[in-house]
C-alpha positions in Angstrom: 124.6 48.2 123.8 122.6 45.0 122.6 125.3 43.9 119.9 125.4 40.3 118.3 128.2 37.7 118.7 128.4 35.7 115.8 130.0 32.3 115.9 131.6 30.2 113.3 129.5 27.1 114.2 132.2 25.2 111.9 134.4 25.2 115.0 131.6 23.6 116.7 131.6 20.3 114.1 134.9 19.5 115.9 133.4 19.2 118.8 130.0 17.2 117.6 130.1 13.8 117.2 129.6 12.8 113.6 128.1 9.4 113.2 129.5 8.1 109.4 132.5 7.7 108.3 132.3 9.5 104.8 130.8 12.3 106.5 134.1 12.4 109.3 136.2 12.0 106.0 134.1 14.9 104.3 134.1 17.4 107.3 138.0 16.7 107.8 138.8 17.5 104.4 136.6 20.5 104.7 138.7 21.9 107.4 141.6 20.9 106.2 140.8 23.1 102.7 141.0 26.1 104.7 143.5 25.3 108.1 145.7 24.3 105.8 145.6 25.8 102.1 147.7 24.0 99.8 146.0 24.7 96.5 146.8 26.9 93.7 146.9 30.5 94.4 145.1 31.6 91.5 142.0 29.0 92.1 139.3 30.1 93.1 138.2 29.7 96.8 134.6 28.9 98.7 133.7 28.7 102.0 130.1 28.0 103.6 129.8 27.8 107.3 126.7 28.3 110.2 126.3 30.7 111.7 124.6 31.3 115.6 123.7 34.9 117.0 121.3 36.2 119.9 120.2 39.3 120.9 116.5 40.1 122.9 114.7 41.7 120.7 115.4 38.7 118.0 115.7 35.6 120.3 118.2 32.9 119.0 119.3 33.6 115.3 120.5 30.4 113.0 122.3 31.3 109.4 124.6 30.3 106.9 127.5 32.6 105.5 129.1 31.9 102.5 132.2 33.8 100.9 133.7 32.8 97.4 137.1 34.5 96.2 138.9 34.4 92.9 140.7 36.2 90.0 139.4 37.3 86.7 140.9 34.2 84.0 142.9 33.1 87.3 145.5 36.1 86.3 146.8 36.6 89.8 148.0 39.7 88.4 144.4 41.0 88.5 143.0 42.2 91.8 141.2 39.4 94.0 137.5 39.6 93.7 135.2 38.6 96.7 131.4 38.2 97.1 130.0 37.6 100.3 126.4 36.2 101.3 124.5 35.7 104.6 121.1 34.1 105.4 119.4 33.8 108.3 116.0 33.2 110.3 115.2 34.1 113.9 112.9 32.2 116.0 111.0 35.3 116.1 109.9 34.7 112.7 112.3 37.0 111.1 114.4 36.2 108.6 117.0 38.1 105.8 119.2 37.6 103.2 122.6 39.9 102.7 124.6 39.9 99.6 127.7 41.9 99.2 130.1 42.3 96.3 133.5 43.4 94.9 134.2 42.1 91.4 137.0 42.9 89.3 136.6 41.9 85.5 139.5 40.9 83.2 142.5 43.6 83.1 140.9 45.3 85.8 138.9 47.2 83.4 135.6 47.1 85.0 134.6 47.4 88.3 131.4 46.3 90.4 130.4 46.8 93.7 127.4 46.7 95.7 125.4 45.2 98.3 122.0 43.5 98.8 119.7 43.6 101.6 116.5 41.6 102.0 114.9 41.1 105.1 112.0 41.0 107.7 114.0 42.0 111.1 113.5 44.8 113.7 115.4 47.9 113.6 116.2 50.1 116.7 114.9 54.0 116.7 116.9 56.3 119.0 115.5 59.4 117.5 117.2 61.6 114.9 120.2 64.2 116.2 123.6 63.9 118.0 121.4 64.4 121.2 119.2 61.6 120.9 119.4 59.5 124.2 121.3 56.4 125.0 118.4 54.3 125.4 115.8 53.7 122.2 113.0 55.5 121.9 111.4 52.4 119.6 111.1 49.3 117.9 110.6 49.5 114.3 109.5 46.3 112.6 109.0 46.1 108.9 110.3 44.0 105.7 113.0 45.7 103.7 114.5 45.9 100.4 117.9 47.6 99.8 120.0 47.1 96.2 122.7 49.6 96.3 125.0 48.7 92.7 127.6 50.4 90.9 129.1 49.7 87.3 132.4 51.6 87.0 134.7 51.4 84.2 138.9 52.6 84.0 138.9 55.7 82.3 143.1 55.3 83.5 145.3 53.5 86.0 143.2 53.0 89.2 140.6 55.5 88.3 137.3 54.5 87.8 134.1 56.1 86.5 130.2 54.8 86.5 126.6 54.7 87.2 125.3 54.5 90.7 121.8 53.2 91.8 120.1 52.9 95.3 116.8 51.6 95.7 115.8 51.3 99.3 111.7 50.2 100.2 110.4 49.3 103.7 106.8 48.4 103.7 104.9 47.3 106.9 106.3 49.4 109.2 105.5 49.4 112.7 107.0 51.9 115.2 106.4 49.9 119.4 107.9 52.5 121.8 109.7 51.4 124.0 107.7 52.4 127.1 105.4 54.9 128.8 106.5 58.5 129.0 106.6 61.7 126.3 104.7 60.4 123.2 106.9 59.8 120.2 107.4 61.8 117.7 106.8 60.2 114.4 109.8 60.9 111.6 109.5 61.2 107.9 109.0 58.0 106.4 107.5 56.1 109.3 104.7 54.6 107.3 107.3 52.9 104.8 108.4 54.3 101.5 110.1 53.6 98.2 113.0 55.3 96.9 114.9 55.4 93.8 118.3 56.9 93.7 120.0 57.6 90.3 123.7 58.9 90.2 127.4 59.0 89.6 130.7 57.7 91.1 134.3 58.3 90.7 136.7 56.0 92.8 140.4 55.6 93.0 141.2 52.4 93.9 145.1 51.1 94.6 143.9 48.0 96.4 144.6 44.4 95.3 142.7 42.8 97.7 139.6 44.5 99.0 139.5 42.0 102.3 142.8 42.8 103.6 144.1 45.7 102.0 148.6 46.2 102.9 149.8 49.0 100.9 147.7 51.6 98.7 145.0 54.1 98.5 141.1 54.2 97.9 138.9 57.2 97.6 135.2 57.4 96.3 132.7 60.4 95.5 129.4 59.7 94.6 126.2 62.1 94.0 122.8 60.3 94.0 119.3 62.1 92.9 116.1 60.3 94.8 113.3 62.4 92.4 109.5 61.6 91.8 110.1 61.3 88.4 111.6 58.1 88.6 109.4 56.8 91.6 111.0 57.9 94.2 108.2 58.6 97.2 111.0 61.4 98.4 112.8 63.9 97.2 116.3 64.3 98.6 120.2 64.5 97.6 122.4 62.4 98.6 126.9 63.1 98.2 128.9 60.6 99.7 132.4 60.8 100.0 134.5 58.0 101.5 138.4 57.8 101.5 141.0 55.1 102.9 145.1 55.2 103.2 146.8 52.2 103.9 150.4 52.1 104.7 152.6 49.0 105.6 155.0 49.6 109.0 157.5 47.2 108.9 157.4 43.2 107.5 154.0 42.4 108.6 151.9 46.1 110.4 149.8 48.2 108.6 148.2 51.5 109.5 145.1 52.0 108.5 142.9 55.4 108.1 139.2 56.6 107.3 137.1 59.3 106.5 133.7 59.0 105.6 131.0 62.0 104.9 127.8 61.6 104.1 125.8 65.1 103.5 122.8 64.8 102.6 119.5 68.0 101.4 116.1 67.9 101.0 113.3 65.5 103.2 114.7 62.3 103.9 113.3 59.2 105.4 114.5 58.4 108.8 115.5 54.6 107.0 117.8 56.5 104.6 119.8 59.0 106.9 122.8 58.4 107.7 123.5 56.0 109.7 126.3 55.9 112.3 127.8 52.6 113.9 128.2 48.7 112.8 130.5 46.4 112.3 132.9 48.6 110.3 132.7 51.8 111.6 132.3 53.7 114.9 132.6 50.1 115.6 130.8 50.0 119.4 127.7 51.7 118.0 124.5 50.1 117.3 123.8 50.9 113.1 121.5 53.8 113.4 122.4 54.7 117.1 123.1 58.5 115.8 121.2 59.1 112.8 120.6 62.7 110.7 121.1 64.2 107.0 124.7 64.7 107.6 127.5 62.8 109.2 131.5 63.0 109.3 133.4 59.7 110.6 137.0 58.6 110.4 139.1 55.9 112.5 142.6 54.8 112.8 143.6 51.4 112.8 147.2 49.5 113.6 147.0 45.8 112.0 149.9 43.4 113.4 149.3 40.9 110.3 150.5 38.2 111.8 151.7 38.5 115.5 155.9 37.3 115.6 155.0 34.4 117.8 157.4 31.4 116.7 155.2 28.9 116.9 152.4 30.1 114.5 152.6 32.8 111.6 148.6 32.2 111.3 147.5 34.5 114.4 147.4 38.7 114.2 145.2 41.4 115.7 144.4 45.3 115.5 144.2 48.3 117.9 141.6 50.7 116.6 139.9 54.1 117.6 137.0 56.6 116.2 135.4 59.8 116.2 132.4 60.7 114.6 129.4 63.3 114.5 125.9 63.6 112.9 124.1 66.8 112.2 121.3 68.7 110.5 123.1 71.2 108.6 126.8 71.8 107.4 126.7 75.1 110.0 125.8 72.8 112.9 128.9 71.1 112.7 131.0 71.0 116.3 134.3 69.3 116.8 133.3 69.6 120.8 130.7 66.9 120.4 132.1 63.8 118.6 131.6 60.6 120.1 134.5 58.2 120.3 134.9 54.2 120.0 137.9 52.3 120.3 138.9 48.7 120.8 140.9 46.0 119.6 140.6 42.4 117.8 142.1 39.2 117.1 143.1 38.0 113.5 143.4 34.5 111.7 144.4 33.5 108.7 141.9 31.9 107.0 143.5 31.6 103.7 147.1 32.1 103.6 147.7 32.0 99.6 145.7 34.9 99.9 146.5 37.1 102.5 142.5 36.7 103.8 141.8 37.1 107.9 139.0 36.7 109.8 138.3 39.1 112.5 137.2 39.1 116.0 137.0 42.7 117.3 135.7 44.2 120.6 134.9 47.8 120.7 133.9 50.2 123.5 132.2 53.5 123.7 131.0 56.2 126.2 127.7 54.0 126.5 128.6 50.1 126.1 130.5 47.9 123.9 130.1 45.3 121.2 131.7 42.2 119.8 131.6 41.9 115.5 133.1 38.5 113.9 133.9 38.8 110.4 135.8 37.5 107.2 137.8 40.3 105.9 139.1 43.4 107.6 136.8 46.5 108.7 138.1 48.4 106.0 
């Protein structure tokens, strides 16, 4: 599996030599804000740091990360909001920006979530099917746009309601095989499209704090319409149903559980199929490894929040295992081939006012293994 490692280069400053004083006494209180967090646990908290990654078909990847964390009117009462950003360039000449959100507003009575994608970077084709081989059939270059938002209101406790959009485009697409042999076959959408999907949610959600959630449930259902006659190049349905128990096991453990469906009719563009593997689930997988209209996914996940070590209540880590399946149709569904992943992590407490980790995991499969660092759990 060609998976990234992403370092936080802030470790590396400890190690650089750094030539002025006031910038020694800046970087030292920068650390210090977050190794050892002593401010109010209703303020607000940033954090910007670099960020290094390479993989072959990108060469050496430089970027900055940034995550900010507060409470509506500093009511700790009020769930903790988070939004997360990411830039980076490649010395390839490809470069992207990621934005991802989770905002509560005052008494918790709206709700906002999405994600942003913007980027000129190379995705990997395997082909479409739970059959397609272990090796990628192509390169696809091309420049992308991806706004997926939803504005949800409390209709009653935990229960949300709203309006859902997706709007995915991916112009200057390029499909480079990856080598002599049967020619490729082309799939729907390989020239580039622009989609528009229109749609509504309906989420329960018991968490309080979306990146490390201890007790509490969360369940969404959403139905999007990509049609014509709102400029969409396809026409397709798309109902996605994703739902999430936590439970805590003792002082510090939590058990975890997903499942995910995705179902999906009508002629869809390979770029908007769903996608199986990342960095949050079928962790192991490249995103896009499996890829067809339909897919069912779930994982299990035991969280030691923080390891009983004496000398440092800072340092935790997870166990974690997967199953998963893509298909064409709902009849084509067969519990005799899922493919697996499982692994386990390291945690640190970044900021300990606010019960926030960051997460080194490595994850294995029937065909390789990958390494994912992030701020926040998995899910």
């Amino acid at each position: 599996m060609k998976n990234k490692c992403w370092v936080l280069v802030f470790l590396l400053g400890i190690l650089l030599t750094v030539r002025t004083a006031g910038a020694q006494s800046f970087l030292k209180r920068y650390i210090n804000s977050f190794l050892n967090d002593t401010s109010d646990i209703s303020r607000p908290q940033f954090l910007l740091y670099p960020t290094l990654a390479y993989a072959p078909e990108t060469s050496w990847e430089i970027g900055f990360s940034a995550l900010y964390v507060y409470y509506a009117n500093r009511d700790t009462t009020h769930r903790l909001s988070e939004i997360n950003a990411f830039t980076f360039f490649t010395l390839e000449n490809q470069y992207g920006l990621w934005l991802d959100h989770a905002n509560y507003g005052p008494g918790d009575r709206w709700f906002l979530l999405g994600r942003i994608r913007l980027q000129s970077f190379p995705l990997l084709y395997y082909g479409i099917g739970n059959d397609s081989p272990p090796d990628f059939l192509a390169r696809v270059d091309a420049n992308q746009v991806w706004v997926k938002e939803r504005v949800l209101r409390k209709v009653r406790d935990n229960l949300f309601f709203g309006l859902e959009v997706d709007w995915q485009r991916m112009q200057q697409v390029e499909f480079i095989p990856s080598g002599e042999g049967d020619e490729l076959v082309l799939p729907a959408g390989f020239r580039g499209s622009s989609n528009v999907g229109l749609g509504l949610g309906l989420v329960y959600d018991e968490r309080h704090n979306v990146l490390n959630v201890r007790n509490g449930l969360f369940s969404e259902l959403a139905i999007m319409r990509y049609n014509p006659f709102w400029e969409s190049e396809f026409n397709f349905t798309s109902i996605l149903s994703d739902n999430r128990i936590y439970r805590p096991m003792g002082k510090n453990n939590v058990l975890a559980a997903q499942l995910f469906g995705q179902f999906q009719s009508g002629t869809v563009p390979f770029n908007q199929l769903s996608l199986m593997g990342g960095e949050s689930l079928m962790r192991g997988y490249y995103t896009g490894r499996y890829r067809d209209r339909n897919q069912v996914a779930g994982q299990i996940e035991m969280r030691f929040l923080p390891f009983a070590l004496g000398f440092t209540d800072r340092i935790g880590g997870a166990l974690f295992a997967g199953a998963g399946q893509v298909f064409p149709e709902i009849g084509a569904f067969d519990w005799k081939r899922m493919v697996w992943s499982a692994g386990g992590g390291l945690r640190f407490l970044l900021f300990p006012k606010k019960d926030i980790y960051t997460r080194l995991d490595y994850a294995f499969t029937g065909e390789g293994s990958g390494f994912y660092f992030f701020i926040g759990e998995s899910f």
